[in-house]
C-alpha positions in Angstrom: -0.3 39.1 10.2 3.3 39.8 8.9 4.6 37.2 6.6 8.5 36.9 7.8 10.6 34.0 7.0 10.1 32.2 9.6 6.6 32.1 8.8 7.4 31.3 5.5 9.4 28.2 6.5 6.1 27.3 8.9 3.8 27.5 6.0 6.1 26.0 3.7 6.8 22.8 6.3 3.1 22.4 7.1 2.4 21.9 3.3 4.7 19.6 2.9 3.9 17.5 6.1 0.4 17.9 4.3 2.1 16.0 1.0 3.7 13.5 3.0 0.5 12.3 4.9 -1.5 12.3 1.1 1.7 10.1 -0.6 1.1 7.8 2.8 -2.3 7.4 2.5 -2.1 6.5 -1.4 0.7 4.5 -0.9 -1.2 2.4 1.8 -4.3 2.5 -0.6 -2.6 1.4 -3.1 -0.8 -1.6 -0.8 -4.5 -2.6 0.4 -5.4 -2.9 -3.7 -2.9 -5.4 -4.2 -4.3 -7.4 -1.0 -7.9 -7.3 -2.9 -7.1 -8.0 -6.3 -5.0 -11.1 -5.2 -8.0 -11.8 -3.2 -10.4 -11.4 -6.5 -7.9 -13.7 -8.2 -8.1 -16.4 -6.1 -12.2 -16.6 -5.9 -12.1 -16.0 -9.5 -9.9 -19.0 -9.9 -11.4 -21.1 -7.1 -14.5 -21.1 -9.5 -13.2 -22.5 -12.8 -12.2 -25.4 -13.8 -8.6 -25.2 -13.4 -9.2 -24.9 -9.8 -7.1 -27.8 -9.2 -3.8 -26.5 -10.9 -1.1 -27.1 -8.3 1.4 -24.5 -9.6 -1.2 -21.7 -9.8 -2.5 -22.4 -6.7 1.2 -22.3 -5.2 1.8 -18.8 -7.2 -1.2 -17.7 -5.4 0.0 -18.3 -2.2 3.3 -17.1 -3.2 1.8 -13.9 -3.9 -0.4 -13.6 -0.6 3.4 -14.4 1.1 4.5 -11.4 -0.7 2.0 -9.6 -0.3 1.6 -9.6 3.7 5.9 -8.8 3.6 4.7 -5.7 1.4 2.1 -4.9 4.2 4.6 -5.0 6.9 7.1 -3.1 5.4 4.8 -0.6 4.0 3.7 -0.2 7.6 7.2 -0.3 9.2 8.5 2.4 6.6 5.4 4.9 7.7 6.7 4.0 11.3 9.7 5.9 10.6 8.1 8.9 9.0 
């Protein structure tokens, strides 16, 4: 097979349609970390004896707040990809 420019510019789109789809998955890997290691936290916490502190506990809600806007706009932004 010939390789003319427009084949090029195939090749050369397909490879980075490939790069896009790996930065998407990391970046949605990476999103589900945070989810788990809040998660961790929280069980870790729930175990010791400052389980009762009200302004961690609050953080850690904060941070499961943040956390499922992250989701959603991480999901919404691959929408538009």
């Amino acid at each position: 097979m010939k390789l003319t420019k427009s084949r090029l510019k195939e090749i050369i789109k397909e490879e980075l349609l490939k790069e896009e789809i790996i930065e998407w998955e990391r970046i949605d890997d990476l999103e589900a970390r945070i989810f788990d290691q809040i998660m961790d936290f929280k069980k870790t916490f729930e175990k010791s004896e400052w389980k009762k502190n009200r302004q961690v506990n609050a953080i850690i809600k904060q941070f499961i707040k943040l956390e499922v806007r992250l989701s959603q706009a991480v999901r919404d932004a691959n929408k538009w990809n």
